[in-house]
N, C-alpha and C positions, 0 to 999 in steps of 0.2 A: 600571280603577282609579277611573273618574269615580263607578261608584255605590259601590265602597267608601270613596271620602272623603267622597260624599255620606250614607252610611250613617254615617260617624264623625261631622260635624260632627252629624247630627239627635239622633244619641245625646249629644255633647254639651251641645248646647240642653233635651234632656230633665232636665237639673242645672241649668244655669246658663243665665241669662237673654244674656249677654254671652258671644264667645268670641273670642280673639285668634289670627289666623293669624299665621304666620311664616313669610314665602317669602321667601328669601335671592337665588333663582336668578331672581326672578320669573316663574318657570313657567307659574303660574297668574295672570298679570296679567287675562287677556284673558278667561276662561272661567267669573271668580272667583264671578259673579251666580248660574250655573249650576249650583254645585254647590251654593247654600246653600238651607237647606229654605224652605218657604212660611212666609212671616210673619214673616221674618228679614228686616230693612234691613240692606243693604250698607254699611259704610263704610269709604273708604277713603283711609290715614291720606299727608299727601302735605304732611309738616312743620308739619301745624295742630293736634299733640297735645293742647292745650291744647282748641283747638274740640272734639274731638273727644271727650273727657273731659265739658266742660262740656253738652253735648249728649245722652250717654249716661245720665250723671249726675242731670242738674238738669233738663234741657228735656224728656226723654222718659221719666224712669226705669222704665216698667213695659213697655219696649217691648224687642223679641229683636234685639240688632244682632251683628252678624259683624262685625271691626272687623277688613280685611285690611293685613298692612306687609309690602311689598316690599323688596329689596334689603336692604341690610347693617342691624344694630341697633344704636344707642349702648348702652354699659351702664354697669349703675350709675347715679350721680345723671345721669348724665347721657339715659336714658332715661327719657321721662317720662311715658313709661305702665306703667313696671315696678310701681305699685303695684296697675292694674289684671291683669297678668300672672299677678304672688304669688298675687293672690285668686283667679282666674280659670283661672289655667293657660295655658299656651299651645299650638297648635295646630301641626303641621306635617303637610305630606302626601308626605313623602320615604316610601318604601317602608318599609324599616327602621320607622318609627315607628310607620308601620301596622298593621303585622305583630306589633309590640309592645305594641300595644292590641289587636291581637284576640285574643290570648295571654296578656293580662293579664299581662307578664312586666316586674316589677318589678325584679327581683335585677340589681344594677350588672355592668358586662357585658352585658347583652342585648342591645346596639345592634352590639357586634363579634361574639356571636354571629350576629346575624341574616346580617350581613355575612360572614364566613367562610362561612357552609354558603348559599351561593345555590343550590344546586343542591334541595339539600333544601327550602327556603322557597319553591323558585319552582314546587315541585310542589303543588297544592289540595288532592288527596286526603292526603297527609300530612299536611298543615297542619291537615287538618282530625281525620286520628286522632292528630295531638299535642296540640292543640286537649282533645278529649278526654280525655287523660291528666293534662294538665297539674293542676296547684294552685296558688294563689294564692302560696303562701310556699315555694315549690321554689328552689332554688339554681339556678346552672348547672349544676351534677354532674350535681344528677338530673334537669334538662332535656333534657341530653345523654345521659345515660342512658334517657332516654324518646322522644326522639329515635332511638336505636339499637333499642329493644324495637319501633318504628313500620316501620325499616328491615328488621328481622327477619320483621315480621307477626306479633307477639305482645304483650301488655296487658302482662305481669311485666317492669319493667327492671331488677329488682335485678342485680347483679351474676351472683351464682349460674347465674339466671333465661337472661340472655344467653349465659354461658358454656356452659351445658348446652347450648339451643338452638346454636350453633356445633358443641360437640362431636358432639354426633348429627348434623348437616348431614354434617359433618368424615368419620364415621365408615361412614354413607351414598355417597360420594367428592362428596358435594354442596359446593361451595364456593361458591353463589351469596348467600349470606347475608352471606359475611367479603369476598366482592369488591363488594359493596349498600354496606359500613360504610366500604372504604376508597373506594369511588364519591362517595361522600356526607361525605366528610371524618371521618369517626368512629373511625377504626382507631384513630390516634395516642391518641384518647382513650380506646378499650376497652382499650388497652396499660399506658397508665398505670394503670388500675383495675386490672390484671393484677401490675402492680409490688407496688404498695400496699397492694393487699387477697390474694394471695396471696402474694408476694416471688418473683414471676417475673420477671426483671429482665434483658431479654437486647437486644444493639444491632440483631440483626435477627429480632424477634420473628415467630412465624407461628402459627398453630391448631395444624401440626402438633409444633413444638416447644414450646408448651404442654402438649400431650398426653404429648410423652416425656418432658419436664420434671416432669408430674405423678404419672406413675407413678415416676419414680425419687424423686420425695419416700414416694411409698408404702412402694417396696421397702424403704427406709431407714426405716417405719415413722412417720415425721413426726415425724422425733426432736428435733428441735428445738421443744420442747414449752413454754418459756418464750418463747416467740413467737406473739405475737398472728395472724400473716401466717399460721405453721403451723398453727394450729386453724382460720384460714378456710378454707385447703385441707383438710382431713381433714375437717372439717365437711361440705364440698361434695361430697367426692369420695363419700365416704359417702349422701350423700343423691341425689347420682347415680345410685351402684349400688344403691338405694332401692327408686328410684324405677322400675316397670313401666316409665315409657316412656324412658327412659334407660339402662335395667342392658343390654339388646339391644346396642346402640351402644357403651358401656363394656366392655362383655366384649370386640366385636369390634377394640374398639382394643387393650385388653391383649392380644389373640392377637399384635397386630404386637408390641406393646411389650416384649412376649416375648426375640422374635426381634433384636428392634434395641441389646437390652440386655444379651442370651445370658444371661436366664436361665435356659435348660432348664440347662447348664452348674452353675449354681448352686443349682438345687435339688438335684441331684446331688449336692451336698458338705455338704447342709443336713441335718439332722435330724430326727428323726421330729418331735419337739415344735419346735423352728421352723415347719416346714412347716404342722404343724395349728394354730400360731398368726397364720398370714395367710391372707387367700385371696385376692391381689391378681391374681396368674395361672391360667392353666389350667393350665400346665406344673409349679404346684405341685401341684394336685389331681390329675394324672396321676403323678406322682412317688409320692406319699401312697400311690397306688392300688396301686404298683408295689411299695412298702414293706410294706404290709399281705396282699396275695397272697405274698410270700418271708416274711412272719413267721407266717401261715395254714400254709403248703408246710412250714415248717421247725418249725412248730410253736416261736416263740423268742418270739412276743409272746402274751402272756397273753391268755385269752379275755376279761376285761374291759376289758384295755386296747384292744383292737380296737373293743367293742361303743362305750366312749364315744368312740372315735376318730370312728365312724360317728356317731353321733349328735353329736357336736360341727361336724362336716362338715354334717349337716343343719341343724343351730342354724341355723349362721353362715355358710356358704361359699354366695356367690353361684355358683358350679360346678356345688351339687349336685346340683341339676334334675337338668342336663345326662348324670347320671354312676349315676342314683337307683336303676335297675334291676343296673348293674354292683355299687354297695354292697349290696344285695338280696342278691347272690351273695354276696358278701367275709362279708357278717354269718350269712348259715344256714352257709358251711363252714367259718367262725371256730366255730359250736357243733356243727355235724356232724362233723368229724373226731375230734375230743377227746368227742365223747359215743357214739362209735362205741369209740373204743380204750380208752376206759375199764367199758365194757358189760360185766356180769356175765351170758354167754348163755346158762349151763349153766341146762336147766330144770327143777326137782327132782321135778315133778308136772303131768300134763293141768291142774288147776287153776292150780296157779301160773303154767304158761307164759300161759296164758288172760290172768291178771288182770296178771301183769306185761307183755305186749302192752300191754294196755287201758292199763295208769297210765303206764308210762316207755315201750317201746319202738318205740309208735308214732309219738312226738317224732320218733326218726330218718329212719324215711319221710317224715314230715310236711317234715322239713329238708332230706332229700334232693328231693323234691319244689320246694321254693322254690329249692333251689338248681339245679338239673335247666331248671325255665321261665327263672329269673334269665339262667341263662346262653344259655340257646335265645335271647332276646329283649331281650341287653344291648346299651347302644347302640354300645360295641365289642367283639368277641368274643376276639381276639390276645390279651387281654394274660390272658385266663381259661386259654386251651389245656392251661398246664403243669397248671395247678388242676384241671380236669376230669378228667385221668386220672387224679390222685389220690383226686378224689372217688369218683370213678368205680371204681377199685379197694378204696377202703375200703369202699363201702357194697356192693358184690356179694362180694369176698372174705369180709372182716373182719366182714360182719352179717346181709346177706341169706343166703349160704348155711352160712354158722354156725350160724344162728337155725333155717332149715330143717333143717338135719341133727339141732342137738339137738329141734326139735319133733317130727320125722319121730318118734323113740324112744319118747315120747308117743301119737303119733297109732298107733305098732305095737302096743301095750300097752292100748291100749283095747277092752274086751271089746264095745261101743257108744258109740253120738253121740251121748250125752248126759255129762250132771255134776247133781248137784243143787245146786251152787251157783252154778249158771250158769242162765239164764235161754232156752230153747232158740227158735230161730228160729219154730219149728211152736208155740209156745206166746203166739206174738207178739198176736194176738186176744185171746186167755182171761186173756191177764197185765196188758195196757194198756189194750185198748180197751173189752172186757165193764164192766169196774166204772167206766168212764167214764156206758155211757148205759143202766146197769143202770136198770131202773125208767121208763124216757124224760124223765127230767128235765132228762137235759146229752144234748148232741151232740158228734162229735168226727171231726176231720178229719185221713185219715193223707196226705202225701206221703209216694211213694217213688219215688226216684231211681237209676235203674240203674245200677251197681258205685259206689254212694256209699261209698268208701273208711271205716273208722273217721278214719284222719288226717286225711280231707276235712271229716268231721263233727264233727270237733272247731273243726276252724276255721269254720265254720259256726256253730258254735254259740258262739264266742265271737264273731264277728260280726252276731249278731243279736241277741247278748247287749247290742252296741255301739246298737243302737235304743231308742231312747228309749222307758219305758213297756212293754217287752218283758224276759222272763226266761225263759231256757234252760237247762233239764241234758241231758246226754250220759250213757247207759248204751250197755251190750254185750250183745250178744248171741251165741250158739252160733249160727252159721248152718249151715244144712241142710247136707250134700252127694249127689251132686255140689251145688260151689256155683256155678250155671250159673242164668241168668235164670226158665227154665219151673218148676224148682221152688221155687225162692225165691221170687217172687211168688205162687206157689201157695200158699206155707206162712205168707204173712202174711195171707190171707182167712181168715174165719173155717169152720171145717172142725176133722172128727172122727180122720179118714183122710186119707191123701196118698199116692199108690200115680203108678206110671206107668203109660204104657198102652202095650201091644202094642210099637211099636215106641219106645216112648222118650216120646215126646210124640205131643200134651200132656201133663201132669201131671192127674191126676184128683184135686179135692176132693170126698170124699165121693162119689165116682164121677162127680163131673159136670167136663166139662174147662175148665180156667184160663183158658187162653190166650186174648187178645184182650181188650177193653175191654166187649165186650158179655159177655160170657161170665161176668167178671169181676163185672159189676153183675147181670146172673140169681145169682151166689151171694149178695152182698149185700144182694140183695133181701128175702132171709129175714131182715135182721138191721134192715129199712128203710134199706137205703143203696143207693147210687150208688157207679161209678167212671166218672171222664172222665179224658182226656188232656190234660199241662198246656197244650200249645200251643194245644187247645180252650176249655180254662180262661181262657187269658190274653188268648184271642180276644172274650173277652165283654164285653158293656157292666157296668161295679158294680151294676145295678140288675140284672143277670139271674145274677149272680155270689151277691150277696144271696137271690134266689128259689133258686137252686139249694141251697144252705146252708137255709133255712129248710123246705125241703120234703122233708130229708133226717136221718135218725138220723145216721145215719152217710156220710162222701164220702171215696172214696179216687182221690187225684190220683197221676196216672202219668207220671213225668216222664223224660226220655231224653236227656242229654248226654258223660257220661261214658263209658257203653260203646256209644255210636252213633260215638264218634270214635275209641276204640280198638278196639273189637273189630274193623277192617278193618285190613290190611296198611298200604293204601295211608298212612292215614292215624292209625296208631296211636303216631307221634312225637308228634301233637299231645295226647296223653293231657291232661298237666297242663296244658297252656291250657286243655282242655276241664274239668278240676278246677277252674279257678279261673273258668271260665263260670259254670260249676254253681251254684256258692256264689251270685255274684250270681242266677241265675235263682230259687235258690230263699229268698232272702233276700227276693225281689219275689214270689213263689206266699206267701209266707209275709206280707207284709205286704198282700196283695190278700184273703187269706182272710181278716185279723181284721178289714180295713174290709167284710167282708160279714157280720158280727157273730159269726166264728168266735173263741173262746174257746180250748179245747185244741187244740193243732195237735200232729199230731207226724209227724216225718220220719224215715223209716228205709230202709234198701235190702235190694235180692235177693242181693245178694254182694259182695265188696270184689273186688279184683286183687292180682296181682304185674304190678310195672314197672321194666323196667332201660332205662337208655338205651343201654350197650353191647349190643356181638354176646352173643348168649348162648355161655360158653365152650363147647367140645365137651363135656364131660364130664355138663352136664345136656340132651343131647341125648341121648334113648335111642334107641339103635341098634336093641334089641330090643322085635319090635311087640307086642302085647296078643293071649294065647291063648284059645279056648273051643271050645264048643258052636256059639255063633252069638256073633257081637260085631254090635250092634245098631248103639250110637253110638261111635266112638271119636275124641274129643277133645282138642287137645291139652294138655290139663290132667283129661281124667276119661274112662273106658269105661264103659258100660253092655253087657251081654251075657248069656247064661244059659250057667252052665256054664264061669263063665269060671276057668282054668287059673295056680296061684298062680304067683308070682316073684317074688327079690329085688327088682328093681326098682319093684315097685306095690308098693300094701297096699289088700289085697281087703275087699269088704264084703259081707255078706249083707243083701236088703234087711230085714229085720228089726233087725237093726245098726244100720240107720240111722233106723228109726222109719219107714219106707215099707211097704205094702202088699202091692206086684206081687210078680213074681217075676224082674225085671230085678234081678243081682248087680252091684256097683260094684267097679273099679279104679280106684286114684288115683297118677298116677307118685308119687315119694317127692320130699319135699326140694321145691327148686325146679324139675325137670324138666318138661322139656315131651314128649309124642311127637313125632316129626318128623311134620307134614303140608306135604308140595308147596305153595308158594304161601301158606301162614299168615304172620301176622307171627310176630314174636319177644319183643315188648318187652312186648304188654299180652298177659296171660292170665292166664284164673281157671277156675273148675271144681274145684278141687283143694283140701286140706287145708291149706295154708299159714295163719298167724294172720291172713295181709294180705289173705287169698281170705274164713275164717269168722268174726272177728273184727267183727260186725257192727250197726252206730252206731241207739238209739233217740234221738232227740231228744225232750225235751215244752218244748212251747212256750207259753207262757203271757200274755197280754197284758190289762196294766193299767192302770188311770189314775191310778193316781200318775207322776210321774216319777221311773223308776230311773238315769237317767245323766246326771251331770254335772263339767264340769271337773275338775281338780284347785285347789284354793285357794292363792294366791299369798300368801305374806306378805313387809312390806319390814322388812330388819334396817339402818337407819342407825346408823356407827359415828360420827357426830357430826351437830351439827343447825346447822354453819355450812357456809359454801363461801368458803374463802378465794385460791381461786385460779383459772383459767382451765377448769376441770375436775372431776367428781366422781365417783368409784367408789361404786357402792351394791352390798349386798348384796342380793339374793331367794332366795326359803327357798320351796320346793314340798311342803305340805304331808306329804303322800302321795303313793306312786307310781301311775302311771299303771295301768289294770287295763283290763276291759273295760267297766265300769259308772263308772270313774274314768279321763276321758280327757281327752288335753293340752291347754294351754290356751296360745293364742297372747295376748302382749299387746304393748303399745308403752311405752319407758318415756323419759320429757323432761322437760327443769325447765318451770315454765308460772310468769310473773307476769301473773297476773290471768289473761285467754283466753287472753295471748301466749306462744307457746312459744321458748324463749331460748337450746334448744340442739338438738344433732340428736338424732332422736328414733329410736332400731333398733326393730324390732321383735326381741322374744324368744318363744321355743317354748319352754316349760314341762311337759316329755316322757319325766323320768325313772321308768323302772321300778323302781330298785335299793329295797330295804326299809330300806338304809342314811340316815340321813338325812343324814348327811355327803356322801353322794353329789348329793343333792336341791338342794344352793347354785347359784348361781349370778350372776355379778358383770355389771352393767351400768355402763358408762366413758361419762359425757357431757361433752361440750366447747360450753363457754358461746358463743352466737354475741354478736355487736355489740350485737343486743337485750336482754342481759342487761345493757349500762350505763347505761340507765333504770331497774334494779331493784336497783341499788349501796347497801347497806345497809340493806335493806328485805326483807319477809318473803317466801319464793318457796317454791310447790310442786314435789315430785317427782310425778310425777304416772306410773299405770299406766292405761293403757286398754286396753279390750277390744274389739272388733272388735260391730257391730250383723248379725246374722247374716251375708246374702249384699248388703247396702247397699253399701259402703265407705264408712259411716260407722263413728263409733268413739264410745265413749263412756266414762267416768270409770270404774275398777275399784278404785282404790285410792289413797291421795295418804301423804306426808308434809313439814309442813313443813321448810322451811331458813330460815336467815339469810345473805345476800347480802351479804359485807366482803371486797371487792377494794380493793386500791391502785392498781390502772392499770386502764384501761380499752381497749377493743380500738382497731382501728384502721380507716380508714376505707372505709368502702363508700358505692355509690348510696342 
């Protein structure tokens, strides 16, 4: 303490030439010389005031005196130094005072704060990160509340600030923060802040019954809305579940608050529209989920009603992370089922079944697909089980073998494999690629992807559509048959002929054989091209990716995910994981060729599949085997053989038929059939006539330097340009639906006076697809904090921001003014 007083008097004397001690207790009689700085005379005052005036005054006045008075003081007139006091100030070295000067803590009260919290004061390190916080014109409140944010181990004391920090501690089972505050005398005071500024008001308050207090204000909506108390809490609670490092902790207390409140009980008797207007529990979101699978099952809730259910759930529900792959599901068999049972499958012509595949019926696969992985890989699978079978039965009953039986009719009627309004797999070279590098002017780069599905390629192509600077079409093709790897890969090199050989394989172009990467690039050679493997490809440095491209007419990349995962038993479940691999892998082979200065890109495959996730029923199981001469290859999805012997169950082909050479003849079982092979899987196979096995996707890919994608445009519809109340609803209007070149745009929307923001601030997702514009509204409810009573009558912004790419910063999107005319003002906080 000796050099903190002696540190206080030298700062003193740094002002004032004169300083007057006041020792009551005479503590410091004996020591007094000690503490006073150099060049400071002692004097000490022993009922000769008058000497001691006239001395300081008149006989020395340029000189530093310490002028110490022991024991009790007269006051009033009747102390006769009180005019050098007034001017000068007076000195004491009682702890409290000290503490109170190095805190610069003016606010009346200081001297019984100091004293109530000794424990807290008598710590340095606190004192010194109060020290720190403090400001010259703070109250006690917020001393005390900076005091609690020092106890906590954080800078922020607002109220909010503290109470989040607790809740997370709370919610962690950590209680070392709230037993710090009542250690250190603060509880009683972060209670009353608790009363005051949220109206929690209880005689044996705890964190934990703040918590259950807080959500049953929720449940209840925070309906007492002319209440200043209620918009602190909703404001908070809000920006809790906001907030990344708080929503974790808040979720996990609503799991309790659930259970402590029975609300699973209650959502149960709630309604579809209650339930998707809060999302304060999880047990609402499970409920919802439960509501939406029986109105899917029963086919009772409209398919738009479900879609914006889903997409309101994504808006708004802090849940829906959680839950994002199970709605994945709910949303394809909201449009799979009803796009299934309303399907016209009868097919009037080999062309039209062709082209109606290609435009509508591939959506279903594509559906069944998303909903197939959804469900393989939802974060709970129970509550899908009933759902699956229905799936599960509409799309093998009611489409897959519908669609085969009336195509079969088709595929019996064809005198060959071809159409001339159809674009034939064997003509894939001569149609796309020749008039690309006719002349050697352009180059052009094919990927191809083994059983790249049409349904895979369309999404594909709307996701690479989603690249900025990049533009995608999707055409069809007639794929070969058999439509099995060796000849399809064959029939897209360029070649005159395509014959088989001897026993089947290779496939012979122009008599020279396909098979294999080198093989491959010996036929390309004659057109100046290359073929490599993508995994080879994606092994390379850009600068030898770039050489490769430039020292080549033409580069056909050979990519393998799709039928490397199903074509094995073991693992032919994982089909559509390995579909939606794909897509990324060749979204990334596609954006690595055009930074190698590739220009036309285009992706196509050797054949699609059939995939069912159930057993195959009996009845497309043929019992009876494949007859001939010789049966070379038999498949189970295609024979090869000479000689081979007709029956209902195939439909035979002459290789001439098919545009092949040899004199291997083809069988293809009918419909969706498979042969039985010992040990094959069930689920993925191709080789066969199905639309889903020849039905076969070109992509052209195209990349520019304009940009072709951007946001959707948000506009604000204010239905008045005052606020006269705790509160404001605004309208937002999304220009245009979302597409693949028109995609959603996140923003944040707050009132702002001047930089300060004055109320809580959601973030909104701006996400609709519908063409309707009525569907495209969407209403933002802000609730004014304590901040907005500095901006009482005065011009305030609505303000939209948008997010600064991957920053977390945010920046200005859109504004409009308001006028600020309140009659009350809120109530009090830190």
């Amino acid at each position: 303490m000796a050099s903190s007083i002696s540190d206080h008097l030298a700062a003193r004397f740094e002002q004032h030439r004169l300083v007057v001690w006041h020792d009551p207790e005479s503590s410091y009689a004996t020591d007094v010389d000690a503490h006073a700085p150099n060049g400071v005379a002692v004097l000490r005052v022993q009922n000769d005031e008058f000497g001691v005036k006239h001395r300081v005054l008149r006989d020395e006045p340029s000189t530093k005196f310490l002028i110490y008075r022991s024991g009790p003081v007269a006051e009033g007139a009747g102390n006769w130094l009180l005019d050098l006091e007034l001017a000068y100030g007076v000195f004491t070295a009682d702890r409290g005072a000290l503490l109170r000067a190095d805190l610069s803590l003016n606010a009346p009260g200081s001297d019984e704060l100091i004293a109530g919290h000794e424990t807290f004061f008598g710590d340095a390190k606190q004192v010194s990160k109060l020290t720190a916080l403090l400001r010259a014109d703070d109250d006690l409140a917020k001393v005390q509340a900076k005091m609690c944010a020092v106890v906590l181990g954080q800078k922020e004391h607002s109220f909010s600030e503290l109470t989040r920090t607790l809740l997370v501690q709370h919610a962690a089972g950590d209680s070392a923060g709230y037993k710090a505050l009542v250690t250190q005398g603060l509880a009683d005071f972060h209670w009353s802040g608790a009363a005051k500024i949220y109206g929690y008001d209880s005689q044996t308050p705890s964190v934990a019954g703040l918590v259950l207090w807080m959500f049953k204000q929720a449940r209840a909506g925070f309906a007492a809305t002319t209440s200043n108390a209620a918009r602190n809490i909703e404001i908070d609670f809000r920006s809790f579940r906001n907030d990344r490092q708080s929503l974790v902790a808040l979720k996990k207390l609503a799991r309790q608050a659930e259970i402590d409140l029975d609300y699973v009980e209650q959502a149960a008797d709630a309604s579809l529209a209650e339930l998707v207007a809060t999302d304060i529990f999880d047990a609402g979101e499970k409920e919802i989920i439960r509501r939406l699978i029986d109105g899917i099952a029963s086919q009772t809730i409209p398919l738009h009603e479900i879609a914006d259910t889903i997409r309101t759930r994504r808006r708004d529900s802090v849940w829906f992370d959680d839950y994002a792959t199970l709605y994945a599901a709910l949303g394809a068999a909201a449009e799979l089922i009803p796009a299934i049972r309303s399907a016209r499958i009868d097919v009037a012509s080999f062309d039209d079944g062709f082209s109606r595949y290609r435009d509508d019926f591939f959506r279903i696969d594509q559906l069944y697909r998303h909903y197939t992985l959804a469900s393989q890989t939802a974060e709970f699978t129970q509550p899908l089980e009933a759902l699956n079978e229905q799936v599960e039965n509409a799309y093998v009953t009611d489409f897959l073998s519908k669609l085969g039986i009336s195509w079969q009719q088709q595929v019996d009627q064809a005198e060959s494999w071809k159409t001339l309004a159809i674009t034939s797999q064997s003509s894939f070279y001569n149609h796309y690629i020749a008039p690309q590098v006719r002349g050697g002017r352009k180059k052009a780069v094919v990927v191809i992807s083994d059983a790249l599905r049409y349904e895979v390629a369309d999404e594909l192509t709307s996701k690479i559509r989603r690249e900025n600077k990049y533009d995608a079409k999707i055409e069809a093709m007639l794929g070969v048959l058999p439509s099995y790897t060796q000849l399809g890969m064959a029939a897209l090199l360029p070649h005159k002929t395509l014959a088989h050989s001897e026993n089947g394989d290779p496939v012979l172009a122009d008599g020279q054989p396909s098979n294999g990467t080198a093989n491959r690039s010996k036929i390309l050679s004659s057109v100046g091209g290359t073929a490599i493997q993508a995994t080879e490809f994606l092994k390379m440095k850009p600068s030898e990716r770039r050489d490769l491209y430039a020292a080549h007419q033409v580069l056909y990349v050979y990519h393998d995910t799709i039928d490397a995962t199903g074509d094995k038993a073991v693992s032919e479940h994982r089909t559509f994981k390995a579909a939606a691999d794909a897509i990324d892998d060749l979204v990334d082979i596609v954006k690595k060729l055009a930074n190698a200065n590739a220009t036309n890109i285009f992706v196509t495959a050797d054949h699609g599949f059939l995939y069912q996730e159930s057993k195959l029923a009996s009845q497309f199981n043929l019992t009876v085997k494949p007859q001939g001469d010789k049966i070379v290859v038999a498949n189970r999805r295609y024979v090869l053989g000479r000689g081979l012997k007709e029956d209902d169950a195939f439909r035979r082909f002459l290789p001439e038929q098919l545009g092949l050479s040899s004199d291997l003849e083809v069988q293809i079982p009918n419909s969706i059939c498979r042969i039985v092979k010992p040990g094959a899987g069930f689920q993925f196979v191709h080789g066969g006539a199905s639309l889903q096995e020849i039905v076969v996707p070109v992509i052209s890919i195209n990349k520019g330097r304009s940009d072709t994608v951007e946001p959707v445009n948000v506009d604000i519809h204010p239905e008045s340009d005052k606020i006269t109340t705790g509160q404001i609803v605004v309208k937002l209007f999304q220009q245009s639906p979302v597409t693949d070149q028109r995609t959603a745009r996140k923003l944040r929307a707050g009132l702002y006076f001047g930089d300060q923001l004055i109320s809580n601030e959601p973030e909104l997702l701006f996400d609709a697809e519908s063409a309707e514009g009525r569907d495209r509204f969407q209403s933002v409810r802000l609730l004014l904090s304590k901040d907005a009573d500095a901006a009482n009558n005065q011009s305030v912004e609505f303000r939209l921001s948008e997010p600064i790419g991957e920053t977390g910063e945010w920046k200005k999107y859109k504004s409009a003014p308001y006028t600020l005319k309140r009659s009350f003002t809120t109530d009090f906080d830190f």
